[in-house]
C-alpha positions as CSV (number, residue, x, y, z in Angstrom):
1,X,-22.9,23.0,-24.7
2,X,-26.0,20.8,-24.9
3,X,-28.0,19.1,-27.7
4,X,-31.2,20.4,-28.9
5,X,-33.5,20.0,-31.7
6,X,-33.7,23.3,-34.3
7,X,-36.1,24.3,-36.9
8,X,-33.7,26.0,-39.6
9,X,-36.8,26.4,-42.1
10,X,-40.5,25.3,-42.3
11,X,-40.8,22.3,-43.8
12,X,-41.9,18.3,-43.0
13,X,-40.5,16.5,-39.5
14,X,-37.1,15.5,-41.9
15,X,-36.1,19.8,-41.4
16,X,-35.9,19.0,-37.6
17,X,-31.7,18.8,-36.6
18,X,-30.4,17.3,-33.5
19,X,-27.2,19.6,-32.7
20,X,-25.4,21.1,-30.3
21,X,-26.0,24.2,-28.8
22,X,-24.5,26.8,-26.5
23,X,-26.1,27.4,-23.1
24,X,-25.3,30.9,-21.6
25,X,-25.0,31.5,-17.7
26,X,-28.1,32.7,-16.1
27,X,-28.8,36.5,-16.0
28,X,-30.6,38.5,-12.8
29,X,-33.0,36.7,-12.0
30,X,-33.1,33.6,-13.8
31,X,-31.8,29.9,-13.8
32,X,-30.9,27.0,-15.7
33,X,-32.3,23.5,-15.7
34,X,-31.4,20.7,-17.3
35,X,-34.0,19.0,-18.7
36,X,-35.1,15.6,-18.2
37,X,-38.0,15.3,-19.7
38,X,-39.9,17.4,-22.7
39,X,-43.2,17.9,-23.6
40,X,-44.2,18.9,-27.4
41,X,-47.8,20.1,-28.5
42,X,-49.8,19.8,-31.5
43,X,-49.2,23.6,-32.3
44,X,-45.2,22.8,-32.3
45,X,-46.3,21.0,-35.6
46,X,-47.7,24.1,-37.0
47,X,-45.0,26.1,-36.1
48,X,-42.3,23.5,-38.0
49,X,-44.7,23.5,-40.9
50,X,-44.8,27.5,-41.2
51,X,-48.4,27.7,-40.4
52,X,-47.6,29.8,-37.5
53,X,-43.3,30.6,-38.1
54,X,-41.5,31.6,-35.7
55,X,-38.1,33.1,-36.2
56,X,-35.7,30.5,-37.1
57,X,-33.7,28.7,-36.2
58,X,-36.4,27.9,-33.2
59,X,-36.0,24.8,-30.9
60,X,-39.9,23.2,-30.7
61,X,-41.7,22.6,-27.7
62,X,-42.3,25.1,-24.3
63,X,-43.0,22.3,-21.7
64,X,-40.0,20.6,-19.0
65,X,-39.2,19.0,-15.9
66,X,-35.9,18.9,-14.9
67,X,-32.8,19.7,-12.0
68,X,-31.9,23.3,-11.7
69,X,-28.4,23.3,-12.6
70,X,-27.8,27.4,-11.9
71,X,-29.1,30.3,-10.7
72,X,-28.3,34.0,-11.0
73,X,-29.1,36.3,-7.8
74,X,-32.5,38.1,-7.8
């Protein structure tokens, strides 16, 4: 489990949550990081607000630096 914040509906910066989430195992070919730092863009604003939805509930932002934590062969 980690903490992440989710979009449950579009709506003003209050519709933002801070909760926990689960974090599943890497699959073929991928890993995990652990994110230390997060970057959010102006569009993640749009997306919150509906102008551009996304299926919820979405966590904001696409941007990260962090420590690999697992990997998965491949």
């Amino acid at each position: 489990m980690t903490k992440a914040i989710r979009v449950h509906k579009p709506g003003p910066p209050s519709v933002m949550k801070w909760e926990e989430v689960d974090v599943p195992d890497p699959k073929k070919g991928e890993v995990r990081i652990r994110n230390t730092a997060v970057g959010l863009n102006f569009i993640d604003t749009y997306h919150r607000q509906g102008l551009y939805p996304l299926p919820t509930p979405f966590t904001p932002g696409m941007e990260g630096a962090g420590i690999v934590e697992a990997v998965d062969e491949g």
